[in-house]
C-alpha positions in Angstrom: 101.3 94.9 83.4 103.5 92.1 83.1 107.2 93.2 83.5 110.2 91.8 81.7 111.7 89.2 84.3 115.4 90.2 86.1 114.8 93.7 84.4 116.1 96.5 86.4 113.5 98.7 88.3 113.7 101.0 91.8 111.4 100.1 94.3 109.8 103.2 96.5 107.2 102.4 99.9 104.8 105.0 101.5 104.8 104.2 104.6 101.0 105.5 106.5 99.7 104.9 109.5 97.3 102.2 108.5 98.3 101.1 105.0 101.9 101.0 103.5 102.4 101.4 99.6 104.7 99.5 97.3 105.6 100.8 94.0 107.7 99.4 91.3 109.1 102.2 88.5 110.9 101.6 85.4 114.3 104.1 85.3 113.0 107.3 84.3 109.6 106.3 84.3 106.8 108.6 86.5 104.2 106.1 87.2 104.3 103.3 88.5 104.4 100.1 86.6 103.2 97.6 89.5 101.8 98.9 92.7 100.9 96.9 96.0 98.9 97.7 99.7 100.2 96.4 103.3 98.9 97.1 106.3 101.4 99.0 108.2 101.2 96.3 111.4 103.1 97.7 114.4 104.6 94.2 115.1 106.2 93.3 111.5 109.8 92.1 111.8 112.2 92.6 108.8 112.1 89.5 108.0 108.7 89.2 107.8 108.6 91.9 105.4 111.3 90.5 103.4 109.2 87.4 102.5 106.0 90.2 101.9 108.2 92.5 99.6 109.8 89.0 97.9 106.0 87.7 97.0 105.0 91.2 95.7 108.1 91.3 93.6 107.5 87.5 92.5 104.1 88.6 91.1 105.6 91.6 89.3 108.3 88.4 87.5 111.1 89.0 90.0 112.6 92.1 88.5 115.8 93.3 89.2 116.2 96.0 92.1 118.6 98.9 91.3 117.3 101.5 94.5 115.4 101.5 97.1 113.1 104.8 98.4 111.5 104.7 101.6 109.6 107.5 102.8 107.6 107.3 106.3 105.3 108.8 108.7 105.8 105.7 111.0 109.4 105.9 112.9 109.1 102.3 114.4 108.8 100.8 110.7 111.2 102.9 109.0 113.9 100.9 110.5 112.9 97.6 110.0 111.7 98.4 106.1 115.6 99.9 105.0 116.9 96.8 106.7 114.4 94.5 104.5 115.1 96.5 101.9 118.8 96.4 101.9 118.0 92.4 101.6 116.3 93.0 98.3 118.0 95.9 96.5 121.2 95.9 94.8 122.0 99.5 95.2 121.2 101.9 98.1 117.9 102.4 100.3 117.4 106.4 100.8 115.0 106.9 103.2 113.4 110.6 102.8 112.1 112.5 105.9 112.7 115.9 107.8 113.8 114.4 110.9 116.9 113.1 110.0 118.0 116.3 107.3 121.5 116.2 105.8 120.8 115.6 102.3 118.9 118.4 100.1 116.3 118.2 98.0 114.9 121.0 95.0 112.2 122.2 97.5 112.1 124.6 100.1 110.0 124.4 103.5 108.9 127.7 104.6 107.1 127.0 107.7 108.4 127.3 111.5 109.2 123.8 112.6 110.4 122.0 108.7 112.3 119.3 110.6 108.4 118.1 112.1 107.1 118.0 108.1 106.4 114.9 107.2 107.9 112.5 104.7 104.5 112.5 102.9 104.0 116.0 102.9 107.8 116.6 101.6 107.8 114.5 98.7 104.3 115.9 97.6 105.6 119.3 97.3 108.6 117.7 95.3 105.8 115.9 92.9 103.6 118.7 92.7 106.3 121.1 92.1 107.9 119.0 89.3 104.5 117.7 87.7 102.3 121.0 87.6 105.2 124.3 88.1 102.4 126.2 89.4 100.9 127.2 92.8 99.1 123.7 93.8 97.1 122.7 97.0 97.3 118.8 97.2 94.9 117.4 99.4 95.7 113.6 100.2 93.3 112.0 101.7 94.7 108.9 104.1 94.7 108.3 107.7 94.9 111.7 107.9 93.5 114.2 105.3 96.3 116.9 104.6 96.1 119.9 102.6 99.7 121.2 101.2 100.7 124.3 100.2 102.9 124.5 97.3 104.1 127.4 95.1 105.3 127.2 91.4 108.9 127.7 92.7 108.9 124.3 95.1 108.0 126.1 98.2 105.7 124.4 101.1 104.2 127.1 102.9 102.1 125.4 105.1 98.6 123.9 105.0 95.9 121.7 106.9 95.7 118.7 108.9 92.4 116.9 109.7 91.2 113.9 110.5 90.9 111.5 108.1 87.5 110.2 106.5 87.9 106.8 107.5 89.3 107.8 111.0 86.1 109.9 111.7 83.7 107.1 110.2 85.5 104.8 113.0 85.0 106.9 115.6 81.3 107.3 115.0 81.1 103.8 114.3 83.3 103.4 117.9 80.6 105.7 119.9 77.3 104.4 118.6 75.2 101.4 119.5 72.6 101.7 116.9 74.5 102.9 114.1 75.5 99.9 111.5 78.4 100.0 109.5 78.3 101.8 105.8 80.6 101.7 102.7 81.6 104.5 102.0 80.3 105.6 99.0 78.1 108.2 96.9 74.5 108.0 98.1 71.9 108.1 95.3 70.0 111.3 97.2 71.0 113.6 100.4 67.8 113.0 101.6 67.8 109.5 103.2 64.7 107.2 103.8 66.5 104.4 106.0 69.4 104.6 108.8 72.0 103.1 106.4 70.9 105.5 103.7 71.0 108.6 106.4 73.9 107.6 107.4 75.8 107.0 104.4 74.6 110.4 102.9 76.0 111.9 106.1 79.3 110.4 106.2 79.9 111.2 101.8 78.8 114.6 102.0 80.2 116.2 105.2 83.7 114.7 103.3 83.0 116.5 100.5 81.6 119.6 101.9 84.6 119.9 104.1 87.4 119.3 101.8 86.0 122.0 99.7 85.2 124.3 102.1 88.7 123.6 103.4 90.2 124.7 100.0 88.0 127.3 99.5 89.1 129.1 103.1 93.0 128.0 101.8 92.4 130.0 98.3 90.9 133.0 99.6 93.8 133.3 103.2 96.6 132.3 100.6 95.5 134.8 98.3 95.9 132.4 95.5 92.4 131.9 94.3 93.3 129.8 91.1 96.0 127.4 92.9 95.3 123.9 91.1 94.1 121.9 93.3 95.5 117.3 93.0 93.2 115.1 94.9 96.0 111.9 95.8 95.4 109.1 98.1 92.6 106.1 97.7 89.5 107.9 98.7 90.4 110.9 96.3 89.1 109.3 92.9 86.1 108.7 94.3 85.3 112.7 96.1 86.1 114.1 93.1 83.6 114.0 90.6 81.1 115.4 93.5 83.8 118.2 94.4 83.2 121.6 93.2 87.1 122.3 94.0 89.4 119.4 93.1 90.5 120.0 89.4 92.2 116.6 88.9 93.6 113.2 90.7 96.7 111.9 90.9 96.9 108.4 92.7 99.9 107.8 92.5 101.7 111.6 93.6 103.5 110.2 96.8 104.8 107.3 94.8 105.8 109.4 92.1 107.2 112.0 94.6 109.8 109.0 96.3 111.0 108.0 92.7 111.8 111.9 91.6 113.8 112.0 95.7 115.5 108.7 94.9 116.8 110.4 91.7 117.9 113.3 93.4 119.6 111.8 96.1 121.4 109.0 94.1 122.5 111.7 91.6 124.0 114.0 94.9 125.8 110.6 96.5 127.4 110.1 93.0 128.3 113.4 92.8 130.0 113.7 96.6 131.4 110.1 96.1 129.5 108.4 98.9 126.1 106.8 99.4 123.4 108.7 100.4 121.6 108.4 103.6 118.7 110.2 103.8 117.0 113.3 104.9 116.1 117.0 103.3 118.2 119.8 104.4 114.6 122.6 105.0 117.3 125.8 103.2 117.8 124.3 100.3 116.4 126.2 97.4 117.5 125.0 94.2 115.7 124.3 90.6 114.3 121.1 90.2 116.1 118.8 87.6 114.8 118.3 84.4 
């Protein structure tokens, strides 16, 4: 999509443990018009990042930057990507996350330690709650695979963290002489007639098999049996149409999750007079906006 040039657009990043997502959203838009991947290297500087962010934002025709959204699971690059931001946007960076808290947010989290919740897992709930208004379990598959807990009312009650698909491949890949390296993909049967075939059926269905046997054990504990259920993250498209549990995908829910935050926030700093800094106060409790 080819955006008007100098036109005014907010910028939001996921920051993950291996890969780092750029989004660019129109005002009031909730998907993303341009989108870009970065690997999330521990040695980046700021201004290396500037010069990144500048040649995604070249590509997209230079658009205009009007806020900034960071959320991130990675504390060493949080830093460096407001500052690098700040270089780019002419407005304010938020950066959303549980550690810092301060600032609230329409969702509630209901579990024992909220300030450890991740940025990922908080703006989720905020998507999920604001996209579906009904009891969800969003499984996003990354680095990690996590399985949130969300009730109509914007309340994270918990979930699931396992390894991620990817992660687990590597490992086996790590611990085995004699094993070659697969895509991962769907296998045309279970039943394999080679190693690569064997191994690639293994590796597809024990992901599929667990994520639904993971939701299935989440359904019947939570007592919510018909909680929708978002696949989000790059592997999700691709599980689904072998799932038995995943009603629908949304690639783009994190993203989409930073842009509704960036609203929020920018609407409370306007509202108290000052920019806002960043954070999610875990008590708040309040209707999402419309």
């Amino acid at each position: 999509m080819d955006l008007k040039r100098g036109g005014p657009m907010h910028v939001v990043v996921d920051v993950g443990n291996t890969e780092s997502v750029v989004g660019l959203f129109e005002p009031g838009a909730l998907q993303p018009s341009r989108s870009w991947r970065y690997a999330t290297a521990p040695r980046r500087t700021a201004d290396e990042l500037v010069l990144l962010l500048r040649a995604f934002l070249a590509d997209a025709g230079t658009p205009s930057l009007v806020r900034g959204v960071v959320g991130s699971v990675v504390p060493a690059h949080t830093d460096l990507l407001r500052v690098a931001l700040g270089r780019l946007v002419d407005g304010t960076v938020h950066v959303v996350g549980g550690a810092e808290g301060g600032t609230r947010l329409p969702i509630r989290l209901d579990v024992e330690e909220p300030r450890t919740v991740g940025a990922d897992r908080i703006v989720n709930t905020l998507a999920a709650a604001h996209l579906y208004a009904r009891d969800t379990i969003v499984v996003d598959l990354g680095t990690a695979t996590t399985y949130d807990c969300i009730t109509a009312d914007a309340v994270f009650v918990g979930g699931v963290i396992a390894p991620g698909i990817q992660a687990g491949q590597e490992w086996l890949e790590s611990r085995t002489a004699m094993l070659p390296r697969v895509a991962f993909q769907p296998p045309e049967r279970v039943i394999g007639r080679r190693t690569e075939s064997c191994l690639q059926s293994g590796i597809f269905h024990s992901a599929v098999d667990a994520m639904d046997g993971i939701v299935r054990r989440i359904r019947a504990e939570w007592g919510r049996p018909e909680a929708l259920v978002v696949g989000t993250g790059g592997l999700a498209g691709l599980l689904a149409p072998h799932s038995s549990t995943m009603d629908r995908v949304e690639p783009w829910l994190t993203l989409v999750g930073l842009e509704l935050a960036g609203g929020h926030l920018e609407a409370m700093a306007a509202e108290r007079g000052s920019p806002s800094a960043s954070g999610l106060d875990s008590k708040a409790d309040q209707p999402l906006p419309a």
